[in-house]
C-alpha positions as CSV (number, residue, x, y, z in Angstrom):
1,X,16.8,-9.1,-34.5
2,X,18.9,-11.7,-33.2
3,X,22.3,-12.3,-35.1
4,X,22.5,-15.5,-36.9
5,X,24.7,-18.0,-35.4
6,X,27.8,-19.0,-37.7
7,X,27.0,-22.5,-37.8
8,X,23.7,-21.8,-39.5
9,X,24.0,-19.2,-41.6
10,X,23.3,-20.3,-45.4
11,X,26.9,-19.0,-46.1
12,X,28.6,-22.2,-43.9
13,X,25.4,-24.5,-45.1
14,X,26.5,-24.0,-48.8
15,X,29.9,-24.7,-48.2
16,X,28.9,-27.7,-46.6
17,X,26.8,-28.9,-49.2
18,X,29.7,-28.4,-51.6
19,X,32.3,-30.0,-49.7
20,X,29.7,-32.8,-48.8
21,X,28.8,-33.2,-52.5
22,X,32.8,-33.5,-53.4
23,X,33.7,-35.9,-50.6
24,X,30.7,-37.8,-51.6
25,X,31.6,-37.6,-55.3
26,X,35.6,-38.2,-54.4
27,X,34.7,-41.4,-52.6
28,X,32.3,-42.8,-55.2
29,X,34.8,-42.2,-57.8
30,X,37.5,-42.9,-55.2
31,X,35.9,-47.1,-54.4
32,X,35.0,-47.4,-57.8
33,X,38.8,-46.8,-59.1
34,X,40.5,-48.5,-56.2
35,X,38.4,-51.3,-56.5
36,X,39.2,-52.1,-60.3
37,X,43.0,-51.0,-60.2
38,X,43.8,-53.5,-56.9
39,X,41.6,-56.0,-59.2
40,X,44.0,-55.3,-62.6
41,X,47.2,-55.1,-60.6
42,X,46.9,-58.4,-59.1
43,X,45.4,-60.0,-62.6
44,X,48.5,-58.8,-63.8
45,X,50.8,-59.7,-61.3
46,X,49.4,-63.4,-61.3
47,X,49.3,-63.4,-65.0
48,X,53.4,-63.0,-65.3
49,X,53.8,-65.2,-62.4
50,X,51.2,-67.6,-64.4
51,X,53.2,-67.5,-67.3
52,X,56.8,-68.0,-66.4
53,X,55.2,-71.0,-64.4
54,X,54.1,-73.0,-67.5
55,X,57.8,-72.7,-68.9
56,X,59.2,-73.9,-65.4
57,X,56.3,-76.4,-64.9
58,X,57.8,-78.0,-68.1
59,X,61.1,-77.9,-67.5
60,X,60.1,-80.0,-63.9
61,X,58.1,-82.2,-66.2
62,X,61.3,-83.6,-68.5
63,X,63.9,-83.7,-65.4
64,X,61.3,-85.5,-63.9
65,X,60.5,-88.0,-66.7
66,X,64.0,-88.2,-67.7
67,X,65.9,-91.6,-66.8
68,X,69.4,-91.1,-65.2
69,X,73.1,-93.4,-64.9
70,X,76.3,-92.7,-62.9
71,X,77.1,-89.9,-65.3
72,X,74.2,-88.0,-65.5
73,X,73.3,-85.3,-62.6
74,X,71.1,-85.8,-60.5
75,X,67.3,-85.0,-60.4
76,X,67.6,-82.9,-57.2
77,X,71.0,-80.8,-58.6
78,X,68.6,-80.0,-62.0
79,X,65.3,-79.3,-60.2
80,X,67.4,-77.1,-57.9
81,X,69.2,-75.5,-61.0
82,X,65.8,-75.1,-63.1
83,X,64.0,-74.1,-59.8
84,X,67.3,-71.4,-59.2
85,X,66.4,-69.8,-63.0
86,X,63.0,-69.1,-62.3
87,X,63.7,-67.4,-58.8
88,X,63.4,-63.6,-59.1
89,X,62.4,-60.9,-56.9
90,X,58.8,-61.1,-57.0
91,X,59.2,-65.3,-56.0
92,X,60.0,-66.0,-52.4
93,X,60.3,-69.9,-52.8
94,X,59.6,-72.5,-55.5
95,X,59.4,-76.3,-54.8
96,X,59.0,-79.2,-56.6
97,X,57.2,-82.2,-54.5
98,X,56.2,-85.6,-56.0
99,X,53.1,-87.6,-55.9
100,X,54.1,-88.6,-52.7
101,X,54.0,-85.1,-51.2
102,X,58.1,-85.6,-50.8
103,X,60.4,-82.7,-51.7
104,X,62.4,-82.8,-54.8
105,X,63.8,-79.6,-55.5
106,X,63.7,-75.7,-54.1
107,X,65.0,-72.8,-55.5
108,X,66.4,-71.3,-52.3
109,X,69.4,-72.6,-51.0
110,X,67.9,-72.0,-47.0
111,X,65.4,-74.6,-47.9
112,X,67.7,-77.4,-49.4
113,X,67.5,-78.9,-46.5
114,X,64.0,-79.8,-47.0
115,X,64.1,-81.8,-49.8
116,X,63.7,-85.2,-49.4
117,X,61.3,-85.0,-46.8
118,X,57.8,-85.6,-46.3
119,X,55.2,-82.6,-46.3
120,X,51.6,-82.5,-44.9
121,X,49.3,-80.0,-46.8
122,X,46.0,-80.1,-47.9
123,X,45.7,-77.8,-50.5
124,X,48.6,-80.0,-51.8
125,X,47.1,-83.2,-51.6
126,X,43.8,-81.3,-53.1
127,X,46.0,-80.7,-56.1
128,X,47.2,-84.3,-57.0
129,X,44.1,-85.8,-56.5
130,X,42.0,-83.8,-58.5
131,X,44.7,-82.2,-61.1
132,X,43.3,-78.7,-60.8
133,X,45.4,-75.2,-59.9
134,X,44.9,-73.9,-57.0
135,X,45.7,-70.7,-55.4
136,X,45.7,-68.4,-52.2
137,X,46.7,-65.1,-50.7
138,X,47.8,-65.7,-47.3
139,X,50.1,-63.5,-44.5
140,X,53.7,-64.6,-43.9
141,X,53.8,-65.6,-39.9
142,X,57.0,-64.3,-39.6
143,X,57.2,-61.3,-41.5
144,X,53.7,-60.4,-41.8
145,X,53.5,-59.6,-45.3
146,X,51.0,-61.3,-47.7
147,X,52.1,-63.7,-49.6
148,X,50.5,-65.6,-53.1
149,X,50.7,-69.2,-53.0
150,X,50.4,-71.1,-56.3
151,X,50.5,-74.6,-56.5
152,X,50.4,-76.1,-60.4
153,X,49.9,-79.9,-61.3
154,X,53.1,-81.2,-63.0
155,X,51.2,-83.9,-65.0
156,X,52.0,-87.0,-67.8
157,X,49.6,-88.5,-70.0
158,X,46.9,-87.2,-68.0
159,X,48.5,-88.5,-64.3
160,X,50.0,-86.0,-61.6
161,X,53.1,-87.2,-61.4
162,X,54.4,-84.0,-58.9
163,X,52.9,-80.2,-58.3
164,X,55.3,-77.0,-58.6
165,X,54.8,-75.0,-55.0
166,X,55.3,-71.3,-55.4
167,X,55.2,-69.0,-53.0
168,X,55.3,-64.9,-54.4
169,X,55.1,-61.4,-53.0
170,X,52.0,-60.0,-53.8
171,X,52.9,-57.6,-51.5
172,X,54.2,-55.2,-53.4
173,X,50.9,-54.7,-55.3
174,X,49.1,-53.7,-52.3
175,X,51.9,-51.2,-51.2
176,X,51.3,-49.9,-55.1
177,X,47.8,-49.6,-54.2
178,X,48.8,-47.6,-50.9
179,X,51.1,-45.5,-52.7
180,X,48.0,-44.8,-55.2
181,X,45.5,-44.1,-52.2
182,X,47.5,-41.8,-50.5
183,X,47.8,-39.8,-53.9
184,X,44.3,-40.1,-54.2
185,X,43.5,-38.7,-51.0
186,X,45.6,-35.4,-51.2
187,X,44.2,-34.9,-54.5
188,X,40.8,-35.0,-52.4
189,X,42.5,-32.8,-50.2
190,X,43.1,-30.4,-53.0
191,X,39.9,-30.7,-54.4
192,X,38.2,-29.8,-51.1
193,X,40.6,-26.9,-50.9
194,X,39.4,-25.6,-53.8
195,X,36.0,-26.5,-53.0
196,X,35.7,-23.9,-50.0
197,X,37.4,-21.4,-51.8
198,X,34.8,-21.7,-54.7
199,X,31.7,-22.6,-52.3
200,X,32.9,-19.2,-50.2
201,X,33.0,-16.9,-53.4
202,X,29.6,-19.1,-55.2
203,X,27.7,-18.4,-51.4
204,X,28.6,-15.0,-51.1
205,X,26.8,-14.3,-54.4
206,X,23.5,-15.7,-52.8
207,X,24.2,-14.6,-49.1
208,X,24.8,-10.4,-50.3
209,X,22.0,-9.7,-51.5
210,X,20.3,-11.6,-48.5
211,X,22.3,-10.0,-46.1
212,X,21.4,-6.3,-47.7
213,X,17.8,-7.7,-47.4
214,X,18.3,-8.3,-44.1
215,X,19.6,-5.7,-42.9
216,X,16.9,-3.8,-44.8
217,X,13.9,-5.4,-43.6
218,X,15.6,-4.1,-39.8
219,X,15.5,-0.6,-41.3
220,X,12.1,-1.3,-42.0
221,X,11.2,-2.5,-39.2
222,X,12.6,1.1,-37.5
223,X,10.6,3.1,-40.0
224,X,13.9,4.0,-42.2
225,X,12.0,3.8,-45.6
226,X,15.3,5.4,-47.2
227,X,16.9,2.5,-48.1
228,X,17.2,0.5,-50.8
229,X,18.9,-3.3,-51.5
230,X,21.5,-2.8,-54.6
231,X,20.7,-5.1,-57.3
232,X,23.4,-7.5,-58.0
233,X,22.3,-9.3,-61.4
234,X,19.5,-10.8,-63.5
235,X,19.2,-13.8,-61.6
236,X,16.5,-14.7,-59.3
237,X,18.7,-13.0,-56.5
238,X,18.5,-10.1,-58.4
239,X,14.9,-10.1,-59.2
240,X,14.0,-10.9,-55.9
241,X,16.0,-7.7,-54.8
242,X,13.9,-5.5,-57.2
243,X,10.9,-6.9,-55.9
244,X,11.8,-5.8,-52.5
245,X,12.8,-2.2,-53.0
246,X,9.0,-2.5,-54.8
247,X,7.9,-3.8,-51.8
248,X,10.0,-0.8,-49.7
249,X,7.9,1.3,-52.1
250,X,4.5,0.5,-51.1
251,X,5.2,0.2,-47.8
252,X,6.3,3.5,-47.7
253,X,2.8,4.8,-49.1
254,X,0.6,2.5,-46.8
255,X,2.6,3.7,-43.7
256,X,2.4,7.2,-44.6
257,X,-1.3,6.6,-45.3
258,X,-1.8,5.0,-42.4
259,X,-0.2,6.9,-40.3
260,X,-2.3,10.5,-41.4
261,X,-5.4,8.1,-40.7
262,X,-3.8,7.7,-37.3
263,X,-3.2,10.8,-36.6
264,X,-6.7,11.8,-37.7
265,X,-8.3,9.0,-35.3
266,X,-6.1,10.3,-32.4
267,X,-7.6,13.8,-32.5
268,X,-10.8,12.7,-33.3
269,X,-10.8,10.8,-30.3
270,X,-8.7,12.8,-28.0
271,X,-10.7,15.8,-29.0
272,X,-14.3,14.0,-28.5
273,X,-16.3,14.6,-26.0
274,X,-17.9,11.0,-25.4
275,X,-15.5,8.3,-24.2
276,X,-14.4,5.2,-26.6
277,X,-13.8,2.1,-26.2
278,X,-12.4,-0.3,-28.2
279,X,-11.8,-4.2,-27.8
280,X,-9.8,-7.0,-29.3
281,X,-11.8,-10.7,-30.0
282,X,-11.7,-11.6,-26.7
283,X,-13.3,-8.2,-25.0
284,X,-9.8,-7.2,-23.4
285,X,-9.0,-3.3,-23.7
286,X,-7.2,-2.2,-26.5
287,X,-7.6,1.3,-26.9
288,X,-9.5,3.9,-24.7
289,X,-9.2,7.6,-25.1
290,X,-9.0,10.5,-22.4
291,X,-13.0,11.0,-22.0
292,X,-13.6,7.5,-21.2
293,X,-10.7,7.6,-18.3
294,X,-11.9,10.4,-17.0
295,X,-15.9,9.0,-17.1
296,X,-14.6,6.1,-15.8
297,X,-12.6,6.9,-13.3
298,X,-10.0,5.2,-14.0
299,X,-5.9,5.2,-15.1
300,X,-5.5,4.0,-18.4
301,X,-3.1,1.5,-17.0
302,X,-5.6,-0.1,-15.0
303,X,-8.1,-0.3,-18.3
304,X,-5.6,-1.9,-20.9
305,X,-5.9,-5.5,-21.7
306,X,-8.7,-5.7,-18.7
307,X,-12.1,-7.3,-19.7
308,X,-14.5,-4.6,-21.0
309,X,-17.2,-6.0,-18.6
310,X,-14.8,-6.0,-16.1
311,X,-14.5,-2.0,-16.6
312,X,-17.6,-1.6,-17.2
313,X,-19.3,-2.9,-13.9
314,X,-21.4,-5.2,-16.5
315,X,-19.6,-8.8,-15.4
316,X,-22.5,-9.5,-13.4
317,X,-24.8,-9.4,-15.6
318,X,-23.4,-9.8,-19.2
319,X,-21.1,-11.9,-21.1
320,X,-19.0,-10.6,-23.8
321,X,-20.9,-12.5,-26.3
322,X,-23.9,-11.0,-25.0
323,X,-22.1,-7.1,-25.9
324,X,-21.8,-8.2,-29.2
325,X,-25.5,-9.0,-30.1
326,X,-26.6,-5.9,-27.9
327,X,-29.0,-4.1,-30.2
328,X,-30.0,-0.7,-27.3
329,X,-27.9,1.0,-25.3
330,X,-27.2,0.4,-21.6
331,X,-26.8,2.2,-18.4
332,X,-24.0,2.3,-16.1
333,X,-25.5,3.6,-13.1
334,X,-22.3,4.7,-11.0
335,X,-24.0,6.7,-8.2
336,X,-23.7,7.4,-4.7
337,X,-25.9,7.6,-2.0
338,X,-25.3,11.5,-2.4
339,X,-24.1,12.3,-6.0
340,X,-26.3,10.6,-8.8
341,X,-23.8,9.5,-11.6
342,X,-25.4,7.4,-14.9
343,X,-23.8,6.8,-17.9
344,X,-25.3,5.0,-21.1
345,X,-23.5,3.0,-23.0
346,X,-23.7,2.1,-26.7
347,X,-21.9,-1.1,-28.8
348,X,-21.1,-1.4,-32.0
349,X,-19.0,-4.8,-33.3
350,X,-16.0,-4.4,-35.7
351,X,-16.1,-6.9,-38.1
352,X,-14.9,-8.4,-41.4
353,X,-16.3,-8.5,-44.7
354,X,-16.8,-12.3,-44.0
355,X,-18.5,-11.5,-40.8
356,X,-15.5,-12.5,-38.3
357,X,-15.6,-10.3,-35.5
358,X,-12.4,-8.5,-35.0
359,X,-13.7,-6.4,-31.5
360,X,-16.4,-3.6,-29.8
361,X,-16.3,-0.5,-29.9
362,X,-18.1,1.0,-27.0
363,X,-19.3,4.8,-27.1
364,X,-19.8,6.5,-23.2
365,X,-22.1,9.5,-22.4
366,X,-22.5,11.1,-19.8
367,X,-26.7,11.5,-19.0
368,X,-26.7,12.4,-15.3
369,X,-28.3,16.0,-16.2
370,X,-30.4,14.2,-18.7
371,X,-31.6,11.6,-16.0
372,X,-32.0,13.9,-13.9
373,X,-34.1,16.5,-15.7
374,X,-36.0,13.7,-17.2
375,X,-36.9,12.5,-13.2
376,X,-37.3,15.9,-12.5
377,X,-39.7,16.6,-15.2
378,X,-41.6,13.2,-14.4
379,X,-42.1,14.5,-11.4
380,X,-42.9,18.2,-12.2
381,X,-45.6,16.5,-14.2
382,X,-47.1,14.3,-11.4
383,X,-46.9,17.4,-8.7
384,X,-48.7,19.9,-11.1
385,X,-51.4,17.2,-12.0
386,X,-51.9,16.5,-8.0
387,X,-51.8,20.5,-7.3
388,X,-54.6,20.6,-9.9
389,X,-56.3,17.7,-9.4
390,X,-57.2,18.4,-5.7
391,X,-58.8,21.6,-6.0
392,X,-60.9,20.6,-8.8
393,X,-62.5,17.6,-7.2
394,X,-63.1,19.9,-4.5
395,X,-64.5,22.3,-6.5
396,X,-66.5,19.6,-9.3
397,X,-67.7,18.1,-5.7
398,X,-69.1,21.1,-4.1
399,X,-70.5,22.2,-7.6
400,X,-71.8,19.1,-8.0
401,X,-74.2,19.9,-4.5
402,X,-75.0,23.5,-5.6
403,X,-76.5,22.0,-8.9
404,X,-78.5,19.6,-6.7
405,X,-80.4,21.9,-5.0
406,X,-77.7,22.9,-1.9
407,X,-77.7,26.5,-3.5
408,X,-81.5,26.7,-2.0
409,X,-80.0,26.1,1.6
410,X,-79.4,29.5,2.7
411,X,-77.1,28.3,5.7
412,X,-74.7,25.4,3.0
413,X,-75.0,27.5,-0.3
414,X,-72.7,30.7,0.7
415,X,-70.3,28.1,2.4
416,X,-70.1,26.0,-0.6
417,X,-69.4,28.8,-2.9
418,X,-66.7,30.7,-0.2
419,X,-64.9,26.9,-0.5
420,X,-65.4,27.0,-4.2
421,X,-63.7,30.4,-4.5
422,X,-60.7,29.7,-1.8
423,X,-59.8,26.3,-4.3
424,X,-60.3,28.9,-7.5
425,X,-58.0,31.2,-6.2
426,X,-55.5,28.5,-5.2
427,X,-55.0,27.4,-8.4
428,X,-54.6,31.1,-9.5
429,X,-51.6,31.0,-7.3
430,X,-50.1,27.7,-8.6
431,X,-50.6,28.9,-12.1
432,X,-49.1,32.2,-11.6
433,X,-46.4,30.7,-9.7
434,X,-45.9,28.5,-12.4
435,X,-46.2,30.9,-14.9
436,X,-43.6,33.0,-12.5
437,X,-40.9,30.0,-12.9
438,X,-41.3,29.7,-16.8
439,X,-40.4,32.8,-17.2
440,X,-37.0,32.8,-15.3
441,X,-36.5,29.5,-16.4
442,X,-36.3,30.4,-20.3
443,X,-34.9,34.1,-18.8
444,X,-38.1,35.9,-20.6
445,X,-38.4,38.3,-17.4
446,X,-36.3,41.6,-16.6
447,X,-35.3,43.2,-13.2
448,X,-36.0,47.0,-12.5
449,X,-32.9,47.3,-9.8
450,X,-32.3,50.7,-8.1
451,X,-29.9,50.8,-5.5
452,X,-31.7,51.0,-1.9
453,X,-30.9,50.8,2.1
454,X,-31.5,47.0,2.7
455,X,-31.9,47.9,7.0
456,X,-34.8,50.3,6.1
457,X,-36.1,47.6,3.0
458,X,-36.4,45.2,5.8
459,X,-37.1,46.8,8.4
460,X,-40.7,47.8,6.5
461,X,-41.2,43.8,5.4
462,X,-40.9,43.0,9.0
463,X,-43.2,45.9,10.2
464,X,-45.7,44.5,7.6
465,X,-46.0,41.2,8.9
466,X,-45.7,42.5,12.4
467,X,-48.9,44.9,12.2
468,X,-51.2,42.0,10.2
469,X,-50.5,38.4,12.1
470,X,-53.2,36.7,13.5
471,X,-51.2,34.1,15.8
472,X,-49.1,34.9,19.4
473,X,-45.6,34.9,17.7
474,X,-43.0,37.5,19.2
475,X,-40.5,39.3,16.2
476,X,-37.2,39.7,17.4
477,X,-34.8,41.8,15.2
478,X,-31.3,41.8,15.0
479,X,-30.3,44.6,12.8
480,X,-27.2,46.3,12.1
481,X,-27.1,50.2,12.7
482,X,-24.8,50.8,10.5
483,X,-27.1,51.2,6.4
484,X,-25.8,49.1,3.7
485,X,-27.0,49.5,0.0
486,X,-27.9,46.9,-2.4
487,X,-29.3,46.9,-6.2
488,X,-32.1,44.9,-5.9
489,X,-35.5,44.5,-7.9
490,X,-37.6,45.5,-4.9
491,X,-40.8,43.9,-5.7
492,X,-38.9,40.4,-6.5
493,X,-36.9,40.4,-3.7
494,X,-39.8,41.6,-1.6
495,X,-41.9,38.3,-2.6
496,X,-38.7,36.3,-1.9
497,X,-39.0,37.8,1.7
498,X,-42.8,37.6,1.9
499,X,-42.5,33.9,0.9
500,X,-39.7,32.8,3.5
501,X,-41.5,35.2,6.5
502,X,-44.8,33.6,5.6
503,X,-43.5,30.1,5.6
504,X,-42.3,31.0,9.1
505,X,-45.1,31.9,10.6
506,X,-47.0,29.2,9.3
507,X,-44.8,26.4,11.3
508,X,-44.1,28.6,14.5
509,X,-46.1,27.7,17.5
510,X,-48.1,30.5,19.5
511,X,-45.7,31.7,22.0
512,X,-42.4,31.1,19.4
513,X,-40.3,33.6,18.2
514,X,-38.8,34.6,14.7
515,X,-35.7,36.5,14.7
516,X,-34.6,38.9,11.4
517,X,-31.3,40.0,10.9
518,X,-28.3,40.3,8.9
519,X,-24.5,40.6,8.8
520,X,-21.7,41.3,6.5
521,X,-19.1,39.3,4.9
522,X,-16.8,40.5,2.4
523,X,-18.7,42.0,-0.2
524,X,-21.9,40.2,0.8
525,X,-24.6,40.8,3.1
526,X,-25.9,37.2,5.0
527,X,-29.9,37.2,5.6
528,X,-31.1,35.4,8.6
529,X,-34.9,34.6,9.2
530,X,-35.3,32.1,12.0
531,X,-38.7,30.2,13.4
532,X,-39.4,27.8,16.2
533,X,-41.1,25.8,14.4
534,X,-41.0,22.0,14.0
535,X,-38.2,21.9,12.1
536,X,-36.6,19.7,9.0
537,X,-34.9,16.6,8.9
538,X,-31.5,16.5,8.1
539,X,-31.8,14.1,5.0
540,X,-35.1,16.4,3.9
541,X,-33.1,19.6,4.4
542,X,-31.2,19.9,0.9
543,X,-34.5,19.4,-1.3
544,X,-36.9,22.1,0.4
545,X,-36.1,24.2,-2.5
546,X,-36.8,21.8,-5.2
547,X,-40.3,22.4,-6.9
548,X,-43.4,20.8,-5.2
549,X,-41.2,20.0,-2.4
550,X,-42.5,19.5,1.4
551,X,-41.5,17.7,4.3
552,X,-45.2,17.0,5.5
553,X,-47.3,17.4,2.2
554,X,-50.9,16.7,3.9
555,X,-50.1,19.6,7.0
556,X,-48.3,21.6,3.9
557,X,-51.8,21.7,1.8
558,X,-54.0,22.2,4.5
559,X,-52.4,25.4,4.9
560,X,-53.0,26.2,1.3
561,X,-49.3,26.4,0.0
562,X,-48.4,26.0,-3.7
563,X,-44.6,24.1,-2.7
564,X,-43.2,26.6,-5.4
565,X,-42.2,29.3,-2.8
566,X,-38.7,28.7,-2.1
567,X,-38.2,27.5,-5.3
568,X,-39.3,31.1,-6.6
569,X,-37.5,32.1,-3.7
570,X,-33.8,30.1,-4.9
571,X,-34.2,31.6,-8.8
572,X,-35.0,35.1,-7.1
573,X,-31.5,35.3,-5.0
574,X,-29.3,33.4,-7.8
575,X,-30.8,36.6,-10.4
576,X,-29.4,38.8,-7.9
577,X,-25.8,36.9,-7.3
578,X,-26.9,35.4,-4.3
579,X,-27.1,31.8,-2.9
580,X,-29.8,30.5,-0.2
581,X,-29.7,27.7,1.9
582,X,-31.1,26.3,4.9
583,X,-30.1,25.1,8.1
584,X,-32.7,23.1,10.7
585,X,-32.6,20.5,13.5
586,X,-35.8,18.7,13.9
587,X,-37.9,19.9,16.7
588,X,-36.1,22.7,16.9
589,X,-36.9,25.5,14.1
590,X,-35.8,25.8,11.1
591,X,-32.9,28.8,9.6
592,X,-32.9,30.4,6.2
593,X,-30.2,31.8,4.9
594,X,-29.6,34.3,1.5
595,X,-27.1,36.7,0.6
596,X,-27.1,39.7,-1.6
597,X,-23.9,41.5,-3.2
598,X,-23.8,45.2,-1.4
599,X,-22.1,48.1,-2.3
600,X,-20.6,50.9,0.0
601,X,-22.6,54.4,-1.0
602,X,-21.1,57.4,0.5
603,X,-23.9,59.8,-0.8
604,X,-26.9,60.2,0.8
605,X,-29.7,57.7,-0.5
606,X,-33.1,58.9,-1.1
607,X,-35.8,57.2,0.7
608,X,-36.6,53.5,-1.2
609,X,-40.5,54.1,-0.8
């Protein structure tokens, strides 16, 4: 978790909302007391000045009204003297003009030279027209200070007879007020000092038990359940601190809960043998387990977060949406022109309680055998039926003419009923061979072995053949000296020979050759029976030893074989620990091949028959 930056931590926000709310308060108050002490100062200061003008203004009145001779002073010498008396330092001039807007009198001596003369001013001539006070505050030019000009009416029965000009220092008041502001502002100063040193100690109260929160919910967040936030007080703080180590609590449970459930889905699906699948919303890979990879064929890198019809090979075909309203399973036929491989595929949607679906769970098997026992069974089922079904229409058909009359006809009947008993005895074979299969396919049969001298065994199959064919076909033998012994079951082995020798000589032309013999390797001996006949193709080769299987079925019948030999022949050699195969070029004969485990005798061996 990122650290939080000091500008925006709820520690420095507090303190700023505290200073905030002081300056804010501080200013208020600040205006507010500013305001009304500039406005009683200067009500003040103009009340004095107000009041030692109406004894002045009266003085000016009498020397004004007063009649004068040779031996009385002057009216200028007593306006100047009564003018002189009200001087002070808060008055920077007083004057006395007439009606006429002529100087009479000033108290400062730099200005006696003015009196006497004529002075323009409109806020003078305002005042002895219409009798009224009138006053300003106005900024000296030369000394920049503000200045209060008064001028009074000096009036007589009603008529202006002259005004009284005073000029004052007002400021001194505003210098007062200065002096005032800059007190008030250090004690803002002070306040805001004490502010952040309250606001620090009042945040760190709330910002503690966050902080411990904090730094718990990282523990948490690591899986360090050990921890708990210390409870400061009764407050909400507090109260929301014991609510969290609650909350540490239960967490605690569910994640040790959850994580046995975990545990118990991971071997469940690690130790399953069918592959799973699971899916978020949106069909992308989530989880897969070990089975699926390795049905799949894939690296669970190259699953996770893929599209499960992507993986699948289903894109073609399906849409996601389509998965999740699939009711039957589906096939994912992976095979090769060479190796069959099928799996099916079955979905099941994980969903709420309110029927939002939250993903797919796909389950794989693996049904090649299956598929391929059920095709083989199929067609088990449709070679027996056409084994069968041919020699009994031959049979129900020559039957058939007997019951007609042919039995009568000395020269058709005996050659009707020979036919008859050739088909009879044809299916006696196929059932016996079938029969013959069941057995070793469910393993109800048992082998009598006794330990014999294969060269001499084979060497009497051969001569048996040799002495009874019918067709021009040369033996060759290529036989070891040297005896080997093998534990065989001679009569099973000898109808695996009988089989592969007659199948032999049924394909060899008249003048071919088949060639017996056999050779050693390791602790095996390798068969060989060879034929000239017309051979097997290459893509045919692999599947002569299926059941029902031939190359040319129509030349195959007509020479009255069941297809089940080599079959009987393959479960024969594998009883015995042995493996068979073939090897053929078309047009060029055909090779089988078995081998039998042999075992090194130095006693004498009796003879086998």
């Amino acid at each position: 978790m990122p650290k939080v930056k000091f500008l925006k931590s709820i520690h420095v926000k507090i303190v700023v909302i505290y200073i905030l709310l002081i300056v804010l308060a501080m200013q208020i108050i600040g205006l507010y007391f500013i305001k009304e002490l500039e406005h009683n100062l200067k009500e003040n200061f103009m009340e004095s000045i107000n009041n030692r003008v109406e004894l002045v203004k009266y003085n000016v009145s009498e020397e004004m009204q007063r009649e004068r001779d040779e031996t009385t002073v002057s009216q200028e010498s007593s306006l100047n003297e009564v003018l002189s008396g009200f001087a002070s330092n808060d008055i920077l001039d007083a004057r006395v003009l007439n009606d006429q807007y002529r100087v009479l009198g000033t108290a400062k001596n730099s200005s006696r030279s003015k009196v006497g003369q004529y002075v323009e001013n409109e806020a003078i001539e305002k005042v002895v027209k219409s009798g009224e006070q009138y006053d300003v505050i106005t900024v000296d030019e030369n000394t920049k200070k503000r200045v209060w000009v008064l001028i009074v009416p000096v009036m007589t029965n009603d008529k202006v007879i002259g005004v009284l000009y005073i000029e004052s220092d007002i400021e001194k008041v505003y210098d007062n007020m200065n002096e005032i502001n800059g007190i008030l502002a250090l004690g803002t100063l002070i306040a805001l000092c004490i502010t952040i040193v309250l606001g620090t100690l009042i945040a760190r109260t709330i910002t503690r038990p966050i902080s411990d929160m904090r730094r718990q919910a990282q523990a948490l967040a690591k899986g360090n359940f050990s921890r708990k936030v210390r409870v400061y007080g009764s407050d909400e703080i507090g109260q929301l601190a014991i609510a969290f180590n609650n909350l540490t609590n239960r967490l605690q449970e569910a994640h040790s809960t959850t994580e046995a459930e975990r545990r118990k889905l991971a071997s469940v699906l690690t130790n399953m043998t069918d592959g799973v699948i699971a899916t978020d919303r949106k069909g992308r890979i989530i989880l897969i387990n070990d089975p699926a990879l390795q049905l799949l064929q894939f690296e669970r890198t190259e699953t996770l977060n893929r599209p499960i019809i992507s993986v699948l090979g289903l894109d073609q075909d399906y849409e996601f949406e389509d998965l999740i309203h699939m009711k039957d399973s589906v096939n994912l036929n992976f095979s090769t022109q060479d190796i069959p491989y099928i799996l099916r595929a079955n979905f099941s949607v994980i969903q709420k309680e309110s029927g939002f679906v939250n993903g797919l769970i796909t389950v794989l098997h693996d049904i090649t055998e299956q598929e391929k026992i059920e095709m083989e069974r199929r067609e088990f089922v449709a070679n027996v039926s056409h084994e069968l079904r041919t020699p009994l229409t031959t049979m129900r058909s020559y039957l058939d003419a007997l019951a007609d009359g042919a039995w009568q006809d000395e020269n058709i009947a005996p050659t009707f009923l020979n036919v008859t008993q050739t088909e009879t005895e044809r299916m006696i074979r196929l059932v016996n061979d079938l029969l013959q299969l069941s057995k070793m396919d469910s393993q109800d049969y048992q082998f009598n072995k006794e330990v014999v001298e294969f060269n001499r065994f084979f060497e009497r199959i051969i001569d048996r053949f040799e002495m009874s064919k019918s067709q021009n076909v040369d033996f060759i033998r290529l036989l070891p000296e040297q005896s080997y012994f093998v534990e065989i079951d001679t009569d099973k082995l000898t109808q695996v020979i009988d089989n592969i020798i007659s199948n032999a000589m049924k394909y060899s032309p008249d003048g071919g050759y088949i060639r017996f013999g056999f050779t050693v390797q390791d602790t095996f001996l390798k068969v060989m029976i060879s034929d000239d006949g017309m051979g097997i193709p290459k893509e045919n080769l692999t599947r002569i030893f299926d059941r029902f299987y031939r190359v040319d079925r129509a030349r195959a019948r007509s020479m009255g074989g069941t297809g089940l030999g080599l079959a009987i022949a393959k479960e024969m050699i594998q009883a015995h620990g042995g493996q068979i195969w073939a090897e053929s070029e078309e047009g060029h004969g055909t090779t089988i091949f078995f081998t039998l485990p042999y075992q090194e005798m130095d006693d004498e061996v009796g003879d086998w028959d």
